[in-house]
DOTI-437840 format. One record per atom (N, C-alpha, C): x, y, z. Coordinates in steps of 0.02 Angstrom, whole numbers, plus 50000, padded with zeros to 5 digits. Atoms other than C-alpha are relative to their C-alpha. Layout:
<pts>
XYZ ...
</pts>
This chain:
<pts>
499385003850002 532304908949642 500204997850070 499775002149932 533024897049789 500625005550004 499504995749989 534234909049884 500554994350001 499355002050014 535924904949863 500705002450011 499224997249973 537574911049955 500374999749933 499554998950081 538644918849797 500395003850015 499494996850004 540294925249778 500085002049927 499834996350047 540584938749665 500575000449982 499445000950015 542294932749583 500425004649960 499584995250079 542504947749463 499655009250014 500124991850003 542364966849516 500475003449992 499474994249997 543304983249510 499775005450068 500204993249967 543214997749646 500735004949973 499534995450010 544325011349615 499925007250020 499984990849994 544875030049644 500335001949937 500114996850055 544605039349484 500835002049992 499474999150024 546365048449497 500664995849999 499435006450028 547355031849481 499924996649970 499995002450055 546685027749334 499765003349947 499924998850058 547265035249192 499715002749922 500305003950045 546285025449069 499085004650008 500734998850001 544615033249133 500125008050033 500024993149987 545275050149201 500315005249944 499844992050071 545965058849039 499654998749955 500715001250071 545105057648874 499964996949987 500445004450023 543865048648820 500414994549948 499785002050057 544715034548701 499494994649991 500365006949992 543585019948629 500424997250022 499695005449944 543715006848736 499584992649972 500395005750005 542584989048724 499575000750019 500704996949956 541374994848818 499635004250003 500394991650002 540885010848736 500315005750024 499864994349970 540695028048802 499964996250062 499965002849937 541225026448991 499825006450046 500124991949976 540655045849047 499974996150089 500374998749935 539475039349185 500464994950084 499785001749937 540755028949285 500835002850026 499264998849997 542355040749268 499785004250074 500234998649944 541985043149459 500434995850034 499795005849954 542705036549605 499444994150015 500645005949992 541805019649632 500314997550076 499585002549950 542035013049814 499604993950018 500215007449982 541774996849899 499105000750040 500654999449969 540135006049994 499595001749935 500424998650055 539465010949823 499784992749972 499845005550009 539864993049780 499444995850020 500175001949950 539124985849922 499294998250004 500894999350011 537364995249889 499694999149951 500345003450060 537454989149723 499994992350003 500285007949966 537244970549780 499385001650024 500534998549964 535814975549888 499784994250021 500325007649977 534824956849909 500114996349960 499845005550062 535714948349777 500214994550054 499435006049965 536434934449922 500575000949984 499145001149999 538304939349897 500255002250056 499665001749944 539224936450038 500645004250003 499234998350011 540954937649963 500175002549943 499844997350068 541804946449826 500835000549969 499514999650019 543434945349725 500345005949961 499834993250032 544334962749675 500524997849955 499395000250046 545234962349510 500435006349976 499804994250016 546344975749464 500165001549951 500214995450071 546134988849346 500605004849961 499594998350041 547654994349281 500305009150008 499834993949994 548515007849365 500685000949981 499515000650049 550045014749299 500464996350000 499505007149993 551565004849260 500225001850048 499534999749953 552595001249412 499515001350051 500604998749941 550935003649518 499674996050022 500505005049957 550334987249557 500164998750057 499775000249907 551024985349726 499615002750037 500424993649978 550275001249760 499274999749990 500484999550030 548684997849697 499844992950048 500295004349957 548574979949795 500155001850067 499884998049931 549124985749948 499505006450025 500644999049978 547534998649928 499654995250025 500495004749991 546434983749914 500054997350073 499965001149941 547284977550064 499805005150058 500324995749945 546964992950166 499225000949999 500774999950006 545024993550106 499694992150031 500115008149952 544994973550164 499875000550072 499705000949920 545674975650322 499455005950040 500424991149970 544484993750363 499154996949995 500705001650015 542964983650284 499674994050026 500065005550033 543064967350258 499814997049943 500095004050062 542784966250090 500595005249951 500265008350030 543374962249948 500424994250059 499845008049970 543894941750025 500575000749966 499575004150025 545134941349898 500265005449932 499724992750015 546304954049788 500374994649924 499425002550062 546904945649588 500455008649993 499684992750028 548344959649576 500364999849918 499825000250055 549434964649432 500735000149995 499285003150033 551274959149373 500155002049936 500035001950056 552064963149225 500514994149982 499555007949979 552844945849198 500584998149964 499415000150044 554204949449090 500485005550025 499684995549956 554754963249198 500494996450027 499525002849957 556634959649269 499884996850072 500375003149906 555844962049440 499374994950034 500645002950002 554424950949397 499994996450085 499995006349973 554934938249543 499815001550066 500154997249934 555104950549679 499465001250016 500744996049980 553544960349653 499414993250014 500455006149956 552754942749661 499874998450069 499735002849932 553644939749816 499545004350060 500324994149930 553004957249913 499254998749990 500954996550019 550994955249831 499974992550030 499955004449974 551224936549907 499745001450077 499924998649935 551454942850069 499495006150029 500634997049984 549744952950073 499574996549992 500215004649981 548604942550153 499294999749940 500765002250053 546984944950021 500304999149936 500064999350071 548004942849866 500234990949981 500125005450051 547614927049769 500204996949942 499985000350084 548034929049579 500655005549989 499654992650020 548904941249465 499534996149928 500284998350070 548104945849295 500525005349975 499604997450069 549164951949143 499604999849953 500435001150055 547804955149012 500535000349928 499725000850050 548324948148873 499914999249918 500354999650027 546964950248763 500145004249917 499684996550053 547504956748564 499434999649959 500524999450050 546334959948424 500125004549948 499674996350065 546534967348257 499675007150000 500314991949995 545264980248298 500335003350063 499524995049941 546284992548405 499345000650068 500364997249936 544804998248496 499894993150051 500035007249977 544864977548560 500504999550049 499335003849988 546504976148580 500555004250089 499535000049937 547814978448754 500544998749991 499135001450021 549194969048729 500275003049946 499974998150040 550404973548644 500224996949901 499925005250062 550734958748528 499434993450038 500515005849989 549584942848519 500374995450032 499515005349982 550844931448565 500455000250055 499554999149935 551564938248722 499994993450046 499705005749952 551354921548818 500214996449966 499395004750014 552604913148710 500655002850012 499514994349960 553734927548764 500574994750040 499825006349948 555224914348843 500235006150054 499914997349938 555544931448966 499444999850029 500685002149985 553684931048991 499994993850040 500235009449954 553584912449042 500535000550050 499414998549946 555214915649166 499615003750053 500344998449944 554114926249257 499314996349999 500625004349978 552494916749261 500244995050020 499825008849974 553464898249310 500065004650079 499764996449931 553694910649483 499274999250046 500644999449977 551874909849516 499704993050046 500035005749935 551904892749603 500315000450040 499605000649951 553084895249699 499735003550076 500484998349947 551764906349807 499424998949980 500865002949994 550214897149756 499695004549977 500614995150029 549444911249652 499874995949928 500485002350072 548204907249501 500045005849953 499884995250044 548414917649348 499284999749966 500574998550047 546684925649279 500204999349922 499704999450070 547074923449073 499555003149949 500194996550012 546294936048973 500004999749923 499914998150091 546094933448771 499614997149972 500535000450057 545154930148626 499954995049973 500125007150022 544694914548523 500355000849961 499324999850032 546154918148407 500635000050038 499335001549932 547484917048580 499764992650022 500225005449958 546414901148637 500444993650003 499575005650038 547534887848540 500825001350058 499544999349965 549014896448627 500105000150076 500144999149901 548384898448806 499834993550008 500255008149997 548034879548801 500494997050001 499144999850021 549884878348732 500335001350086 499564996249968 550394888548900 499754993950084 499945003049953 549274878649030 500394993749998 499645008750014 549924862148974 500685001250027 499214998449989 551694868748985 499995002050112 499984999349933 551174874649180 499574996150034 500525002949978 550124862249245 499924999750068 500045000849948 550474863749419 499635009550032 500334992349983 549664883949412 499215000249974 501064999550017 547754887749400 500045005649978 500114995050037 547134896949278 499315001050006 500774998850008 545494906649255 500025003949954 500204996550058 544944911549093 499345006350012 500374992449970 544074930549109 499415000549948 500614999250059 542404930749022 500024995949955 500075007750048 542134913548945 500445001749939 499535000350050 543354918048821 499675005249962 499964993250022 542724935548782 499745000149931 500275001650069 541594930348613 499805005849969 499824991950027 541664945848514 499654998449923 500335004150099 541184936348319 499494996450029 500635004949993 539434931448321 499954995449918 500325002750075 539504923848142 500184993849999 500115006649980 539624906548105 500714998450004 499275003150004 541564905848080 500325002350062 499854999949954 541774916048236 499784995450066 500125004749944 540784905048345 500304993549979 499715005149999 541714890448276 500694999850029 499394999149967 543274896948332 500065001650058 500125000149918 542624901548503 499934994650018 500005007849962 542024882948521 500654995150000 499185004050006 543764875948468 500265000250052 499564996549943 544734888248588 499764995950060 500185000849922 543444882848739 500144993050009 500005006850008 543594864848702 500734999350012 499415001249999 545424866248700 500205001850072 500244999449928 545464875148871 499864997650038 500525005649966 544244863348929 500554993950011 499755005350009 545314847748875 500765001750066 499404997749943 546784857549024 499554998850070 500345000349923 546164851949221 500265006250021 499744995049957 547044867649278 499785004649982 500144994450007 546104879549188 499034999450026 500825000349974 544124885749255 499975007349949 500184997950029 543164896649175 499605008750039 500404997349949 542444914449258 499305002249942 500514997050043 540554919949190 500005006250000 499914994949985 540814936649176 500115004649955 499914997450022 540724950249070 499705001149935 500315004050059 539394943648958 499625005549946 500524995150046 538544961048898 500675004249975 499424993950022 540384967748863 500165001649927 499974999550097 540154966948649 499415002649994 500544998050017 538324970148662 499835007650016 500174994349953 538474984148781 499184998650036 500675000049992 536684975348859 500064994950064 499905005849965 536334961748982 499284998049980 500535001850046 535264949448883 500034989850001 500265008649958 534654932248953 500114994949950 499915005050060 534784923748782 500665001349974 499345003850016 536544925948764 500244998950050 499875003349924 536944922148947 499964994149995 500375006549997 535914906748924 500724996549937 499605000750040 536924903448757 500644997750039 499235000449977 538804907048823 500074995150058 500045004949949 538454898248992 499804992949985 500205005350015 537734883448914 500334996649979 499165001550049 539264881348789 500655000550056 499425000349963 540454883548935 500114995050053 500015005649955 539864873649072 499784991949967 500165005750034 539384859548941 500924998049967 499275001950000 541414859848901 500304998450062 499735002149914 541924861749082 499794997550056 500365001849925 540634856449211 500005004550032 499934994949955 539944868649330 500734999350058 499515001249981 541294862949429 500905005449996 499634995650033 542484874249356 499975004049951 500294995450028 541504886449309 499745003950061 500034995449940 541244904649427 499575005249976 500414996150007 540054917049439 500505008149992 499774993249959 540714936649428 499675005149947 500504995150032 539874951749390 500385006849939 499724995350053 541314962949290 499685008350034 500204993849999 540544979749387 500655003150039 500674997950015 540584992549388 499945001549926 499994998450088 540944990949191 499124998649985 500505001750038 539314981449160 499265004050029 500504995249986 538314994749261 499895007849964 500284995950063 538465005949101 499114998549955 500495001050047 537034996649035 499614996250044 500385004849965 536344988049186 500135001950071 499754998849941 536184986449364 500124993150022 499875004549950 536684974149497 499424994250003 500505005549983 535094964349534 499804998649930 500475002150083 534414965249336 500804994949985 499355003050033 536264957749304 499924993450046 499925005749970 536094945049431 499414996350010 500575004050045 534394940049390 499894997649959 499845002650063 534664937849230 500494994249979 499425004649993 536154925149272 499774995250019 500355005949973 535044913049375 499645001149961 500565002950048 533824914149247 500464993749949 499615002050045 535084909149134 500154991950007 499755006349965 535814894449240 499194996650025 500405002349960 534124888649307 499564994149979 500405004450024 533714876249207 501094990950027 499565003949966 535494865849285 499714998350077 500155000549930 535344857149461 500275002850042 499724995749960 535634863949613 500674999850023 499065001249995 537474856049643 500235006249946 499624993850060 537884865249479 499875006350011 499974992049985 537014880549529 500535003850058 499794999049939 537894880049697 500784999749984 499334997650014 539624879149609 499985004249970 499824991950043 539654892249473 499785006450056 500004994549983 538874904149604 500404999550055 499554997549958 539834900849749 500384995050011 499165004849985 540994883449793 500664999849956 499144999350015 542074885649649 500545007350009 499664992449964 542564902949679 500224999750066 499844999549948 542634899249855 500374995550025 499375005050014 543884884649801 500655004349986 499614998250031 544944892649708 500345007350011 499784994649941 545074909049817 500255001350057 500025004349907 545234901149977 499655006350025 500434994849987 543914911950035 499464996950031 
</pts>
């Protein structure tokens, strides 16, 4: 494969006892059993799991520490930035219906790597799917009161849901058109049957038809529990054929997707995937639009 400077738009590092979710018991999750990564994961573990993949740069998303802890939780990232230099770039977390939504914007603004905020908003009838706590939280009108706050310091909102939310998150960019959105795992395709993939192609098409929303690749073995070149090839094909590589980003989802994989087999398997596009297109999904839309 031609080498290729890539930014990794989609990781996690963390310390095990500030999160919750992976330090008390076991609950299904989406992803399976999670035994082998209820560990601290750090940015040098991180680091050596890249090894000669060409990534340069990397975008830290955050993982959901307890309520009233995202501050605390980006203002790690910022101290691991500043000690390391990596990650480039910090999506933190808001809850956007929160009274204080506007402030806590205001202080995670004013830390120089943070970029975004993510509110997963992802619902599903199967519990073990589901997060939010209703499907419809971004019609929420306290909800949208705190997200219209998000231009006002130039952050992009990651958007997080299923091909049954797609109709409505299409609903939400339209209504914000002056905020960038990035949809988290091509829209998170979960129904392989023929009525679910029709409703995944609707959703992406609808998405698609918004300039303000991009797309991240990411997270593609998270239903299979696998990393598997023929649905890579698939999902990426159907996404950047709605959006244009152009607005479309590379990210790797670890260290979730290093339950069933590693680093280089995951990122081999991605340029296989893409490698039949030209090199402009390869050269955005793996690194100019990320390194647009990050300022990075």
């Amino acid at each position: 494969m031609k080498s290729v400077p890539t930014i990794d738009a989609h990781h996690h590092i963390w310390r095990l006892d500030d999160l919750p979710w992976l330090s008390g018991p076991q609950v299904p999750r989406i992803f399976g059993p999670y035994q082998p990564i209820c560990r601290d994961y750090t940015i040098d573990e991180y680091r050596d799991d890249l090894g000669e993949c060409d990534v340069v740069k990397s975008v830290y998303v955050q993982t959901n520490w307890p309520a009233g802890k995202g501050y605390d939780e980006a203002r790690w990232v910022q101290s691991i930035s500043d000690a390391t230099g990596w990650p480039h770039a910090c999506v933190a977390h808001v809850d956007l219906a929160s009274d204080d939504a506007g402030s806590m914007l205001a202080r995670l603004a004013k830390l120089p790597v943070t970029r975004g905020i993510r509110q997963q908003l992802h619902w599903h009838q199967n519990p073990q799917y589901r997060f939010a706590s209703r499907p419809d939280l971004m019609n929420d009108a306290a909800w949208r009161r705190g997200f219209a706050k998000l231009a006002d310091h130039g952050l992009l909102f990651e958007i997080q849901i299923f091909a049954s939310q797609m109709a409505d998150g299409a609903r939400l960019a339209k209504s914000f058109p002056e905020t960038v959105f990035v949809l988290e795992h091509a829209g998170m395709l979960e129904d392989m049957s023929a009525d679910g993939l029709v409703l995944w192609r609707e959703g992406i098409h609808a998405l698609a038809d918004c300039p303000n929303v991009h797309v991240k690749l990411s997270g593609l073995g998270t239903f299979v529990h696998a990393c598997r070149e023929e649905l890579m090839h698939f999902i990426i094909g159907e996404t950047v054929a709605a959006f244009g590589a152009d607005r479309c980003l590379f990210g790797s989802n670890f260290p979730i997707e290093k339950l069933w994989t590693d680093y280089a087999t995951l990122y081999r398997t991605f340029r296989k995937a893409i490698a039949d596009l030209g090199d402009r297109e390869q050269a955005a999904i793996l690194h100019d639009t990320a390194a647009r839309l990050y300022r990075i």
